[in-house]
Structure formats: C-alpha cells, structure tokens
VEXBA-308656 format. One record per residue (C-alpha): residue number from 1; residue in one letter; x negated, z, y negated. Coordinates in steps of 0.25 Angstrom, whole numbers. Layout:
N
[NUM,A,[X,Z,Y]]
...
***
This chain:
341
[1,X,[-77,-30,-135]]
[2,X,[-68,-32,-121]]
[3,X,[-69,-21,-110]]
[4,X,[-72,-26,-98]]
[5,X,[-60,-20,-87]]
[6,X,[-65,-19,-74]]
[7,X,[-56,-28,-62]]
[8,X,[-56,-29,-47]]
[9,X,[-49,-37,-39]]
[10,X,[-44,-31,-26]]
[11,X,[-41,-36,-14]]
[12,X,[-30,-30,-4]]
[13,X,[-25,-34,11]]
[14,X,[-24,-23,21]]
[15,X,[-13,-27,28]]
[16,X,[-3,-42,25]]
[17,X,[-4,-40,9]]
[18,X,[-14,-48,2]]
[19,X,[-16,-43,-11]]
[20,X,[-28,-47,-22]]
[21,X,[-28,-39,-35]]
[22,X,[-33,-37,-51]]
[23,X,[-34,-26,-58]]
[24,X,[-42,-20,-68]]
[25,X,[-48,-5,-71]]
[26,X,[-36,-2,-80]]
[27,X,[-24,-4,-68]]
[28,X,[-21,-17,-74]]
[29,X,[-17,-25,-61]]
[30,X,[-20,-40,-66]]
[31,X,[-16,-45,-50]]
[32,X,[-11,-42,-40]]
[33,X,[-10,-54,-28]]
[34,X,[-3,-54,-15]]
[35,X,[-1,-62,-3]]
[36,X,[7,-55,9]]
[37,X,[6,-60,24]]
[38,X,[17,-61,30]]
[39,X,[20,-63,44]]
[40,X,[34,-68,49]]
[41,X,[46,-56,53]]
[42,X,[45,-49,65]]
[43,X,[29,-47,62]]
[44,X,[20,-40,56]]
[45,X,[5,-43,49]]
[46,X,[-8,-44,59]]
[47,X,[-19,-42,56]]
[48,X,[-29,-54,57]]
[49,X,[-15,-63,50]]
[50,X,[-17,-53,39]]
[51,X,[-32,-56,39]]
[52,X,[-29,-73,39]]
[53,X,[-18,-71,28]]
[54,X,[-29,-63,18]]
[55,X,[-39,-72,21]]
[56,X,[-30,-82,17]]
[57,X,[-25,-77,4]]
[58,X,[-35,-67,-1]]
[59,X,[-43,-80,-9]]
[60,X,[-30,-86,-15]]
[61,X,[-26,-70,-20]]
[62,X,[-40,-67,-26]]
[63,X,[-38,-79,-35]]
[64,X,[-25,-78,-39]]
[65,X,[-27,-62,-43]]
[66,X,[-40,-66,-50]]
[67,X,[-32,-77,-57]]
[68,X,[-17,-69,-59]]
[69,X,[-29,-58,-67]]
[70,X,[-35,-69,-75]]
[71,X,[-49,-65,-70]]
[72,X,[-60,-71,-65]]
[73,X,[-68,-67,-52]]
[74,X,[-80,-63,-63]]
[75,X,[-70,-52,-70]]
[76,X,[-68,-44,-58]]
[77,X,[-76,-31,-57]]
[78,X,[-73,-27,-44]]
[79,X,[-67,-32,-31]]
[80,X,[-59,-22,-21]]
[81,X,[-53,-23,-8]]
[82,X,[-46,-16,2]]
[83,X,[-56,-9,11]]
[84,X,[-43,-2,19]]
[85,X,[-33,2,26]]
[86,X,[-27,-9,31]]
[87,X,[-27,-19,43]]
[88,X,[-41,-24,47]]
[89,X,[-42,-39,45]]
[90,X,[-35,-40,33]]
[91,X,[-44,-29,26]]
[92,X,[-55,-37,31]]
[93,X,[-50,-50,26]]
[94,X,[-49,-45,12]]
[95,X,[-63,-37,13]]
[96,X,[-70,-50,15]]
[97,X,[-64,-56,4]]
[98,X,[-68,-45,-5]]
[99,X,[-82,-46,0]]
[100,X,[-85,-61,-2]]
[101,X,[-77,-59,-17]]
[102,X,[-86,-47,-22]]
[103,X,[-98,-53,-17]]
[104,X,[-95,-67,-22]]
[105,X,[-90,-60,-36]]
[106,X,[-100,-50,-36]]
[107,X,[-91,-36,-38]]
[108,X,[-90,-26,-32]]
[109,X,[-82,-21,-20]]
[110,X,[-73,-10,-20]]
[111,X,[-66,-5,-4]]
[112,X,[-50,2,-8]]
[113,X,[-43,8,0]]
[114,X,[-29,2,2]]
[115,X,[-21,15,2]]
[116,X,[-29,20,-11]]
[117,X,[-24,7,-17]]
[118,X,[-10,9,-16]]
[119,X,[-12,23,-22]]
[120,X,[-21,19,-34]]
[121,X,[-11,7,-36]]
[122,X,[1,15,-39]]
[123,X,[-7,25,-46]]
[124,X,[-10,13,-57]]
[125,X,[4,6,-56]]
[126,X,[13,18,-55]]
[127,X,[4,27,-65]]
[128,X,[6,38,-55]]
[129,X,[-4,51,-57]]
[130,X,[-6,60,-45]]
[131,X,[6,54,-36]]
[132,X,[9,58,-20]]
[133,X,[8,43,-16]]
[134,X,[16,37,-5]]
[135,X,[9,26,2]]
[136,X,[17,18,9]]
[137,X,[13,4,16]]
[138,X,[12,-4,28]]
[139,X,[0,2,34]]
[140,X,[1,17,26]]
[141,X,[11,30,22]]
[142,X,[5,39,16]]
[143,X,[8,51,6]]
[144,X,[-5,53,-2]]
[145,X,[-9,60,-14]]
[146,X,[-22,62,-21]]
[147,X,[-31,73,-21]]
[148,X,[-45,76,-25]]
[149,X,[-51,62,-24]]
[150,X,[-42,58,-12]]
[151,X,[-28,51,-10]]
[152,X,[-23,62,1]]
[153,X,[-16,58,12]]
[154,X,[-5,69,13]]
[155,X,[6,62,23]]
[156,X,[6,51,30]]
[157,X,[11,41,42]]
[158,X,[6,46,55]]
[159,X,[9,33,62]]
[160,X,[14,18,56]]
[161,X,[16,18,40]]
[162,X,[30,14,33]]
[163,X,[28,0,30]]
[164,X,[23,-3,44]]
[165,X,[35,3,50]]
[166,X,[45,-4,39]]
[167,X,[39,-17,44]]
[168,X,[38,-14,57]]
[169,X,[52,-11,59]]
[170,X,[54,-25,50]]
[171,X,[47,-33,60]]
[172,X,[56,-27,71]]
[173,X,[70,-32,64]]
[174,X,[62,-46,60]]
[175,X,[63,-43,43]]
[176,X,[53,-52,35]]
[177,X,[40,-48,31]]
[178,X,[42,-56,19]]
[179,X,[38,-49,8]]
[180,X,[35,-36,19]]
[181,X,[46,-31,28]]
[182,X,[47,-16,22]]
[183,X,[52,-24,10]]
[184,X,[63,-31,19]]
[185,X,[67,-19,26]]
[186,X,[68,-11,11]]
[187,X,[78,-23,9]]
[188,X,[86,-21,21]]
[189,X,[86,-7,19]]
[190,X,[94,-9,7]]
[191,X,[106,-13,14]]
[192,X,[107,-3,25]]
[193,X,[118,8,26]]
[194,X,[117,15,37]]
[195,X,[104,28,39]]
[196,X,[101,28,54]]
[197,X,[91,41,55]]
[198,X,[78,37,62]]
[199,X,[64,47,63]]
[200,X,[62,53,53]]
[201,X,[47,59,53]]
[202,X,[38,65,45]]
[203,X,[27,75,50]]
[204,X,[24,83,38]]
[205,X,[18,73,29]]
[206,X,[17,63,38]]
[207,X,[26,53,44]]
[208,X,[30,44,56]]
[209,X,[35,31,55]]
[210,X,[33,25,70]]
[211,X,[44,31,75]]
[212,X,[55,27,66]]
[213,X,[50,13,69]]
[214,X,[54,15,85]]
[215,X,[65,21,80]]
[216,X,[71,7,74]]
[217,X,[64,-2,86]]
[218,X,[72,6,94]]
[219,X,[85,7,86]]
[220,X,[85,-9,86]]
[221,X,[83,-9,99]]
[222,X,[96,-2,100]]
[223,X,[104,-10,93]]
[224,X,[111,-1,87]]
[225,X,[121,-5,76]]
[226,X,[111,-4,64]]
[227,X,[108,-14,55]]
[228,X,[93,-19,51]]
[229,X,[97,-13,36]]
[230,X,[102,0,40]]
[231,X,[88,2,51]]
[232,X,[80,-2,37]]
[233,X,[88,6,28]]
[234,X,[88,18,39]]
[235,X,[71,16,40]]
[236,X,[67,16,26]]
[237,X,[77,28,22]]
[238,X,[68,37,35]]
[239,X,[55,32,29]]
[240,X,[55,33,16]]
[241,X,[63,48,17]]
[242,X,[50,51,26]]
[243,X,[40,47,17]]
[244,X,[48,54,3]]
[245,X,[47,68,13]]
[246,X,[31,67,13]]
[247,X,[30,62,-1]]
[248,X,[38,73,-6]]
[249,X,[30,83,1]]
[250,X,[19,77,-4]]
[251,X,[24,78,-18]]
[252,X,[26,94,-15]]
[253,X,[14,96,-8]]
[254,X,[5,90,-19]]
[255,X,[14,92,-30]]
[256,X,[14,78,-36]]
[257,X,[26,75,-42]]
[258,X,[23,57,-42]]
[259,X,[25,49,-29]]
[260,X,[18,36,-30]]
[261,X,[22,27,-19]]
[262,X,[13,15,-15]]
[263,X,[11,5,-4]]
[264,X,[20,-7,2]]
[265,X,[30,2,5]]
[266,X,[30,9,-7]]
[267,X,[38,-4,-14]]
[268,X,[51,0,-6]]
[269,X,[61,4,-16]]
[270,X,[68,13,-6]]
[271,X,[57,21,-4]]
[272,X,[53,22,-19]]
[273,X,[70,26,-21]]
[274,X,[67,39,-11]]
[275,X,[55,42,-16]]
[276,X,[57,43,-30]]
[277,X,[71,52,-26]]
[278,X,[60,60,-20]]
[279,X,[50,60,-31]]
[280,X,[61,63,-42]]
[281,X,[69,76,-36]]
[282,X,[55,81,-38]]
[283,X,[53,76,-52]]
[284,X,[41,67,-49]]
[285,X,[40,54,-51]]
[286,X,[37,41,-41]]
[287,X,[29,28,-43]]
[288,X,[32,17,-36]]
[289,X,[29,3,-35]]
[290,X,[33,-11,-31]]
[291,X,[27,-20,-23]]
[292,X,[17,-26,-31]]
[293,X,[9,-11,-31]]
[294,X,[15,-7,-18]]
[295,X,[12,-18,-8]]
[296,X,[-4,-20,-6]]
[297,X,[-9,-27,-17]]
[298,X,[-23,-30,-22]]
[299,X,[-22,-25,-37]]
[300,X,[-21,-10,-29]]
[301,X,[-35,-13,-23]]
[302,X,[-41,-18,-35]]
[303,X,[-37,-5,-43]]
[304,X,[-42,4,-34]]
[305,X,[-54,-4,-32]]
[306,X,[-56,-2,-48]]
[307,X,[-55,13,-47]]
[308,X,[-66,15,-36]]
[309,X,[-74,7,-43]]
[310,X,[-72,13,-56]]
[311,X,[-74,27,-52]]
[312,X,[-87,24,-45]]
[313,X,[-81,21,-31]]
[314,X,[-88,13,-20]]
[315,X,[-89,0,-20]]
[316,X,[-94,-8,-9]]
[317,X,[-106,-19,-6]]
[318,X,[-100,-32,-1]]
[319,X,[-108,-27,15]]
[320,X,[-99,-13,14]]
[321,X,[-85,-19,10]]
[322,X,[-77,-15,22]]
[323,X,[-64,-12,27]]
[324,X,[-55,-3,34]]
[325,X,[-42,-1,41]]
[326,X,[-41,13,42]]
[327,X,[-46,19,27]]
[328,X,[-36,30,23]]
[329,X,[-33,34,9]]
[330,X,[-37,49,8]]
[331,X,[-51,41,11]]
[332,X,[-53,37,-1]]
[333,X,[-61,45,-13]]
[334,X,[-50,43,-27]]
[335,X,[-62,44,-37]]
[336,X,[-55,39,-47]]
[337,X,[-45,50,-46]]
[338,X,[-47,62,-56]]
[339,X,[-42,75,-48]]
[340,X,[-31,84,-55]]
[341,X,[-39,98,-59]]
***
C-alpha cells in the first residue's frame, strides 16, 4: 500500500515578490515559483502597483508550481497564505486569491505569518536546531530566538530595517532594482577601497539605521571626493559590524552556539563572511542560505502552513481569512516546537 503525504500550496506577496509554493509534510520542497515587480531605478515599489502586478501574475504562478510539482489541484491538502506583516494591498491581493482557491478546491485555509516563515524555512533547509536567528529583509531586522512556544524578540530596528535602507540609499545614486538593489550595491561594494566611518548605533540590542542613511544623502550632497563603491563598501562594513554586535550578544545571553541568518538580506555574502568569523571564534556554527530560501518565496509559506496544521493549529473559514500589516513574530504560538527540559 502507498502512504498518502500531506501537501499545501502556499502562496506569498507581502511586499514586490510573488512567490507561489509546493511542499510536502516531510520538507520536500517540490516548487518554489517567483515573479519579482520591478519598478525603473531611482524608485521604489508602491503599494496599489504591487497589488496590480500580483493580480497579474498570481494565476499564471499557481499553475506553473502546481504543474513544476506534478500535482493536481485534487492532491493538495491544504492551502496557506500570507496573513502578515507586510504592505496592505498586496497582502490583500494574494488573500483573495487564496479564498476563491480554497473555496473553489474545497481545502482548507491555513493564515502564516511572514516573519515565522523565514524562520521555519531555514530551520528545514539549513537543518539548524535551536539557532539565535537574524532576520534580515526589506521590511524587518530582527534577533530572535525561541523560547517556551514563542520566537522571542530579543533585538531589533527601532526605526527603518536594513534592506530598506540598502535600497533606499540605491535609489539615491540611481542603481538598478534589477534583480533588488541590496544585490547591486553588495556588487559595488566589492570594489570599494576606502572605509569612510559613518554612525555607528546600536542601543543595547537594538539598532538605528535612519541616521546612517542622512549621513550618505548628505555626504553626496557634499561632493566629496568618494566614489559610489567606496560609500557602498563603507555602508555595508557599518551595518553588518552592528548587526554581528547584537547577534553575538545574543549568542551570549541565550547560550546558543548556531546563528541562522534568513531573509532577503540574509543572501549577502559579506554579511554571511562576518558573521561566520563571528560565529567561529566562539566555536558555533552558522547556517545560511541563498536566495532561493532567503528572498520571499512561497515554499516557506506552504511549510509553515503544513506545521500549524499538523499540530492542530487554526485554520480558518473562507469569511474569517484576513490579513494584516502590522502581525509581529513573538505573536505567533510555535506548537510544533517541543521545549528543551
């Protein structure tokens, strides 16, 4: 006899990446779908564009992961989506689709939490245990780890997160959103020579990144003898060196000894190259990932949709299927987590 393995397809676009997933209940990611809006340099992503490119895509996605899986509507157990954080109208967008597919399929729906996602995603790629995770993206920086049913919230940005200034200082010097500008300023960063110091803040286990940014709008409006690779070079050594200070103290405090970096940002090599110096003077060990697991994806959602449900966690009727900007990751009850004695 064949045993049946439970699937789901997940469905992923909080913010300008589209992403449409299949996994099953043993981790086995059979696709993982993605279509990225990009908007022209100098600009960034707003909302209701966003919105219009899902709606766009998010049919065409559905059926190539269904058919890159070699499944049928039929075959899949469960559907999950994105319920938050992220941007308004794109959450929404996706929700709708969810809704109308669960309804028309007759599954049931399961909300995820974006940030949870991430986490959960590098737990199964990475085969990390009880990791300090970074999570680093365009909307996000935090240091978590878990405790007692609950990824805790231990440090965190207290104004814009690192991906949003990486790409808000791109679109200030005009660099290509193609594929995402902290990928195009890790590039440039390569080349550069010269440190020029800039702020350097961290408050406790927090950090600032705001001020950095006026830091380099107002050095460029200087113009001072720098070059764009040096200012890149300069800005990735300052935000990365604040973020291996917290994680490291976080490594203490908790008395991990794995890092597991997820999230857009978490793909920069850089980062990854200074945090595993970190990590190894203290004989641990870090997991990272590229961007096929780092970047929003849809597989992440689909995973962790699989867990709740499997370990008796809500899902929702098609009338309560919300979502939610603002939906932080210490909100979340981990009941598929068994607690350390």
């Amino acid at each position: 006899f064949s045993v049946v393995v439970m699937l789901a397809l997940g469905l992923e676009g909080s913010a300008n990446k589209l992403g449409v997933g299949v996994v099953n209940e043993n981790g086995d990611l059979l696709s993982n779908v993605r279509h990225t809006f990009v908007t022209p340099p100098g600009t960034g992503f707003l909302p209701r564009e966003t919105a219009y490119h899902h709606q766009a895509f998010i049919l065409k996605l559905v059926k190539e992961a269904l058919a890159q899986a070699h499944v049928e509507p039929h075959d899949i157990n469960i559907i999950a989506y994105t319920m938050g954080p992220g941007m308004g109208a794109p959450l929404r967008s996706v929700a709708v689709v969810a809704r109308v597919l669960a309804q028309l399929w007759g599954k049931p729906l399961v909300p995820v939490n974006h940030c949870v996602a991430h986490i959960e995603m590098g737990r199964i790629v990475s085969h990390a245990q009880d990791p300090i995770v970074l999570y680093v993206s365009g909307g996000n920086t935090q240091v978590i780890a878990y405790s007692l049913k609950r990824y805790r919230i231990f440090g965190e940005t207290i104004d814009i997160a690192i991906g949003n200034c990486l790409d808000r200082f791109a679109r200030t010097i005009h660099l290509s959103n193609d594929p995402s500008p902290g990928f195009n300023v890790e590039q440039l960063a390569k080349a550069g020579k010269k440190f020029i110091e800039m702020p350097y803040v961290v408050k406790g286990m927090d950090v600032s990144f705001s001020g950095i940014l006026t830091f380099l709008k107002q050095t460029l409006k200087e113009k001072r003898e720098l070059t764009v690779e040096d200012l890149c070079y300069s800005l990735q050594e300052t935000l990365f060196a604040m973020l291996v200070e917290i994680t490291e103290r976080a490594m203490a405090h908790c008395g991990k000894s794995e890092v597991l970096i997820v999230g857009g940002v978490g793909c920069n090599q850089r980062l990854q190259e200074m945090m595993k110096q970190m990590v190894e003077e203290r004989g641990g060990t870090l997991h990272a990932m590229d961007d096929r697991y780092c970047v929003d994806n849809g597989a992440m959602i689909a995973w962790t949709g699989l867990l709740q449900y499997t370990t008796g966690h809500h899902c929702v009727p098609v009338s309560e299927a919300s979502c939610t900007q603002r939906y932080r990751t210490d909100e979340v009850e981990v009941q598929w987590r068994k607690d350390q004695q």
